[in-house]
N, C-alpha and C positions, 0 to 999 in steps of 0.2 A: 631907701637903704636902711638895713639895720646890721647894727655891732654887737656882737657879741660883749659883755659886759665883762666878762675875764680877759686880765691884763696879757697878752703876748696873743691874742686868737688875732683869728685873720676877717677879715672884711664880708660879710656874708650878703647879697644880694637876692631880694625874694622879687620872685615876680610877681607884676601886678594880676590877681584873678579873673579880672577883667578881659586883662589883655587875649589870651586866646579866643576868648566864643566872639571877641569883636573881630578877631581875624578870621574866623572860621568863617563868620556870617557875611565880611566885606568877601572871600576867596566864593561863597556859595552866591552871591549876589552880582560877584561882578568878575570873578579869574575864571569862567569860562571853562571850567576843566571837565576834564570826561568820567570824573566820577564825584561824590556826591563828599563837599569838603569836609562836613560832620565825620565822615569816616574815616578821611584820609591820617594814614599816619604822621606821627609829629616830625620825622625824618625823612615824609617822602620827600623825590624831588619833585616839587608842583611845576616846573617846563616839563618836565617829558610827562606830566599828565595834562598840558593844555594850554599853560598858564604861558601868555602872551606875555611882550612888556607892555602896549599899551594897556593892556588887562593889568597889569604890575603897577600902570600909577592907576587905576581907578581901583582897586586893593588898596593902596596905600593914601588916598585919601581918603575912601571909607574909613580907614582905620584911624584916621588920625582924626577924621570926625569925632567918630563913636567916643575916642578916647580924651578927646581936647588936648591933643598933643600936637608937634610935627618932627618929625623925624629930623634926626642931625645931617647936615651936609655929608658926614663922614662916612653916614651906613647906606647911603643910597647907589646900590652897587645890584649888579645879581644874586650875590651871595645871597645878599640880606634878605632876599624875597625867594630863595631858593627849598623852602621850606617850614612847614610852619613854625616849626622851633626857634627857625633863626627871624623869623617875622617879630613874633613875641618875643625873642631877645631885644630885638632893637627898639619894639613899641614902648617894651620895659626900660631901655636905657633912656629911651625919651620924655619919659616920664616920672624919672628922679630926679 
């Protein structure tokens, strides 16, 4: 996490650069989807392109391989695997 160093700002959270091409690579390697995960958008929903839940924990420990993290209790829901954006949300909150 980083702060902004002026007094009264708010909390600014960056994502780690990382964290996408290692979800990308674990969604093309192991979420089974019907198109090719490099391309998908960071919004798609990855279930209605293919993405199983078993395929949902072999993604997410790929991921937390690559990244030497493991995800919080708290984000292991569908949501969190509903897309790539909110993937690397959470790889990112696991990781600060």
């Amino acid at each position: 996490m980083q702060q902004d160093q002026n007094p009264g700002s708010t909390l600014t959270v960056l994502a780690d650069p990382t964290a996408e091409p290692a979800v990308r690579q674990a969604l093309a390697d192991h979420g089974r989807l019907s198109v090719d995960a490099w391309e998908v958008a960071a919004d798609a929903d990855l279930y209605a392109l293919g993405l199983s839940s078993h395929a949902t924990v072999n993604v997410m420990l790929a991921v937390e391989n690559e990244l030497d993290t493991e995800f919080p209790d708290a984000v292991l829901n569908r949501a969190t695997f509903g897309s790539v954006s909110s993937i690397v949300a959470a790889a990112t909150l696991a990781t600060s």
